[in-house]
N, C-alpha and C positions, 0 to 999 in steps of 0.2 A: 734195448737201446735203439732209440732211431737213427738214423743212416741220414744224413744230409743230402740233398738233388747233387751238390758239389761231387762227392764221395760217392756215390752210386754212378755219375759219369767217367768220374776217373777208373774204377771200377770194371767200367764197359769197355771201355777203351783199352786198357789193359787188358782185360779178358780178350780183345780180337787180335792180340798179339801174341799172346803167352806161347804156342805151339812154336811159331816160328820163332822166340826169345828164346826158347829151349832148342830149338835144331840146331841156332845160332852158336848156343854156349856149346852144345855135344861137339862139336865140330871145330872150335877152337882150339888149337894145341896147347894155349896157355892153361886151360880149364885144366887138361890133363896132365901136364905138367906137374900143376897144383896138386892135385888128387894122386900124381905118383909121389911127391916130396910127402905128404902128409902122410901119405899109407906109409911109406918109408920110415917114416917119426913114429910111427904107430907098433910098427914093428917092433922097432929095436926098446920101448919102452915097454910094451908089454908082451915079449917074445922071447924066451931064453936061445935065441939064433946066435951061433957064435960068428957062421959064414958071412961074410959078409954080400957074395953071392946069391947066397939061400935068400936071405932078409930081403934083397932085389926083388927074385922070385914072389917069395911071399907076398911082397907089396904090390907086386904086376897081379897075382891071381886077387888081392883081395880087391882094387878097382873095377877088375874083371868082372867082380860078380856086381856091381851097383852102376849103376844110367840115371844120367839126368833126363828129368821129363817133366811136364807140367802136370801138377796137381789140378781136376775137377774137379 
């Protein structure tokens, strides 16, 4: 499929951004926020955790192990 002139500059353009669109989101509190509520959700649906402490836990280690970063 070809790529239109339009769509390859947008493309470009985007591309000399993406590192620093990614620093941007890492660094935002709200991103992590997000990512602590969801792992939270994630837990408790598929985790037989009674604690409701532990489930915390769990949710802080399982954001821990994943980073935002731009895909090459």
């Amino acid at each position: 499929m070809a790529i239109n002139k339009y769509d390859e500059a947008v493309r470009q353009i985007a591309n000399g951004f993406i590192e620093r669109f990614a620093e941007d989101v890492a660094s935002d509190e709200r991103v992590h926020e997000l990512m602590m509520e969801l792992a939270s959700e994630f837990v408790e649906r598929e985790m037989p955790i009674v604690s409701e402490d532990s489930q915390i836990d769990v949710a802080a280690e399982l954001i821990m192990g994943i980073t935002v970063t731009s895909v090459s």
